[in-house]
N, C-alpha and C positions, 0 to 999 in steps of 0.2 A: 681814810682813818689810819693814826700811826699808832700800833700798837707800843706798850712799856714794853723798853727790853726784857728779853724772857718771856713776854705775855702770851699767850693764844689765846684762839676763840675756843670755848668750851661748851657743848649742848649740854641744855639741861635739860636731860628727858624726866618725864613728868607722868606717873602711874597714880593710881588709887591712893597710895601711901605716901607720898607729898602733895596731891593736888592742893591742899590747901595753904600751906605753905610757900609753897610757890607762888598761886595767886597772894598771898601776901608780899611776898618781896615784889610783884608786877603793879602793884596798888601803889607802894611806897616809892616808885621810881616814875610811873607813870607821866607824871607832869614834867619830867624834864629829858623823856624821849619821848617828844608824842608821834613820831614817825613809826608805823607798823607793818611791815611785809611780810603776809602772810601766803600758808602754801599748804595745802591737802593732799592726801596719799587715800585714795579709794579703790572700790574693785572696778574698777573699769567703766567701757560702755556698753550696756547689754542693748538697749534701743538708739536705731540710727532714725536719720529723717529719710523717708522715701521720695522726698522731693530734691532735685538737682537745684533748686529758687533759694538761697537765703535768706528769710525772711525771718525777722524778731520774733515775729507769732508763734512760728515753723520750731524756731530755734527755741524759743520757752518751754513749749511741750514735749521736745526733746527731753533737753536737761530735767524738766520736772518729772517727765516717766523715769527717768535713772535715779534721781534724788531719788525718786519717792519709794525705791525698789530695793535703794542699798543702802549700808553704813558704814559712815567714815571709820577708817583705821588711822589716822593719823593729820595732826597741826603742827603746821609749824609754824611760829610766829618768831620774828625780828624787829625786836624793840631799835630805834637810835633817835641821836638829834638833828638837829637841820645842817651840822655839819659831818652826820655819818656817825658819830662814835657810838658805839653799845654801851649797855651799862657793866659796869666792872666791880660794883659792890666794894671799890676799896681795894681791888686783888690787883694784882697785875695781869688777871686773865678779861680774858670778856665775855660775855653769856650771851646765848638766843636758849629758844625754847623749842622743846616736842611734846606734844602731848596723844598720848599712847591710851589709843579705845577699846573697849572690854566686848563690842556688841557683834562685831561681825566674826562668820564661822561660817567656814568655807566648807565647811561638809551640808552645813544645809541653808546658806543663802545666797543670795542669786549674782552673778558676779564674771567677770570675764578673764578665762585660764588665761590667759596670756599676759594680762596686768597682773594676775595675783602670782605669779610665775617670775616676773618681773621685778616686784617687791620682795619677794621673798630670796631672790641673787642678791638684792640690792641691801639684803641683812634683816628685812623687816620678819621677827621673829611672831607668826600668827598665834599659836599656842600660848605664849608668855603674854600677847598683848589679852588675851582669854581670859587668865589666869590671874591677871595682874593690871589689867587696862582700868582706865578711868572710867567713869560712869557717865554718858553724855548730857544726860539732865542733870546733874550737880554739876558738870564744867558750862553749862551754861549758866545754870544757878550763879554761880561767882562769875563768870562772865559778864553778865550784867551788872554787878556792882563792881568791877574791875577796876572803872575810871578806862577803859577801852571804849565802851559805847555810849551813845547819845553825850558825847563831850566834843563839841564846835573845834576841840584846837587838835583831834586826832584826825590823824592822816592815813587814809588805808592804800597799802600798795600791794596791786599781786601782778603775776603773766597768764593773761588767757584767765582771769579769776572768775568767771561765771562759776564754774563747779564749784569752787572755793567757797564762794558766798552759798550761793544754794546748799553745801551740806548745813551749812550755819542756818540758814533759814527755815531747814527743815525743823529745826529745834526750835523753832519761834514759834506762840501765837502771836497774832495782830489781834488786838480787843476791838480795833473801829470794824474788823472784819466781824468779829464773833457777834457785838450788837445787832448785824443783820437779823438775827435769828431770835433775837430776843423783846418781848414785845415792849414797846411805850420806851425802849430805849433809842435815842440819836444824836446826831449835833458831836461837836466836839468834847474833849477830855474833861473840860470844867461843868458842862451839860450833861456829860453820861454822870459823872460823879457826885452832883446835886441830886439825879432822881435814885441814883443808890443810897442817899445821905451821907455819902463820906466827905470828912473835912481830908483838906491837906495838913499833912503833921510838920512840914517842915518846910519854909524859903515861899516863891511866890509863881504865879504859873508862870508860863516861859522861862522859866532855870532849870536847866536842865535836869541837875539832881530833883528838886522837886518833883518835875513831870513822873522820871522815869520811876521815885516811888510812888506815887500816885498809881502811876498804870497800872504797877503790881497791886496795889490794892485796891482795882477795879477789876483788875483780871481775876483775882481771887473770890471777890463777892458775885462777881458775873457768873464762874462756876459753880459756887454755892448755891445762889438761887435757880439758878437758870439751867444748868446740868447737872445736879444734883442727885436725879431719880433716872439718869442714865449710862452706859456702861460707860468704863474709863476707854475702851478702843474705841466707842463711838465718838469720845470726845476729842478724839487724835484726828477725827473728821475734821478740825477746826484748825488744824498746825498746817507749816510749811506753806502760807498764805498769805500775804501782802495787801492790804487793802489798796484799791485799784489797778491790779495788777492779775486778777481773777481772770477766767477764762471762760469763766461763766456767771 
């Protein structure tokens, strides 16, 4: 990539008080960097495998006892196109993004001294991201409508990104998972949505956009009916889950 003279790359860290704006300018440029290289800054690994075998099985229930134990402090995400450039808004500079989490707090959750030791040499300010962090259910919120996911022409790039994805996942329901549990519902997306009665508002199934609103407005009537009369932690029973991808 050849920067304009004068240009740099500039981060744009990303708190409470622009998140939305931000994802707006990530909306508007979306389609013409669909290349994304993203990177996570968490508290460490508190659970190792006690097995010397690598095995995928071994190595899922790993990572999922950490995901499931800790929260992200930090994304970073690098927009470009197929020939490398970032997006410049016009400027002579270029931009990538951080987005800076409000939820972890090292005095009382679970985490390993020596990465949060680590991050914190490395500049990451813990108290201001306290004080000041994003909310991680509203950045997925707009995460989902980004034009980032469920769009065929995005390209996800990370190093060693198992973790990466996993914090990300943790923030997800899967509804083909949640239907388990819910009686006289199954079959696919167009089948769960008929015996809820919901129409599609917009485009046709297998479009992307469509589907991915659809889902939301089956994951939202699913909850209503179906979770309804139980506590909101029990229904955090149902995140961070991947239909066929279960361990049980």
């Amino acid at each position: 990539m050849a920067l304009p003279q004068g240009g740099s790359i500039v981060t744009r860290s990303v708190w409470a008080s622009n998140l939305e704006t931000e994802f707006e300018l990530i909306r508007s440029i979306i389609a013409s960097y669909p290349l994304i290289s993203m990177d996570t800054e968490f508290p460490g690994v508190i659970f190792h495998s006690k097995s010397n075998i690598r095995q995928p099985e071994n190595n899922y229930a790993v990572l999922k006892a950490n995901v499931e134990s800790m929260h992200l402090i930090q994304v970073g995400l690098t927009l470009s196109d197929f020939d490398g450039n970032l997006p410049s808004f016009q400027s002579s500079d270029h931009f990538i993004w951080e987005f800076n989490f409000r939820e972890f707090n090292a005095a009382r959750d679970p985490h390993a001294s020596e990465s949060i030791a680590l991050l914190q040499r490395q500049g990451i300010d813990l108290e201001k991201n306290q004080r000041f962090g994003v909310n991680i259910v509203r950045f997925v919120e707009l995460l989902m409508f980004s034009g980032m996911l469920c769009n065929s022409n995005i390209q996800w790039i990370t190093f060693h990104g198992a973790y990466d994805f996993g914090y990300l996942v943790k923030t997800i329901y899967d509804v083909k998972h949640m239907i388990k549990f819910c009686p006289n519902l199954y079959g696919g997306l167009d089948r769960v949505c008929q015996s809820l009665s919901l129409d599609r508002a917009v485009g046709k199934r297998h479009q992307a956009g469509s589907d991915s609103l659809l889902t939301l407005h089956a994951f939202n009537k699913i909850k209503n009916i179906y979770f309804s009369k139980i506590s909101h932690s029990h229904v955090l029973n149902y995140k961070d889950v991947l239909y066929g991808l279960e361990l049980f």
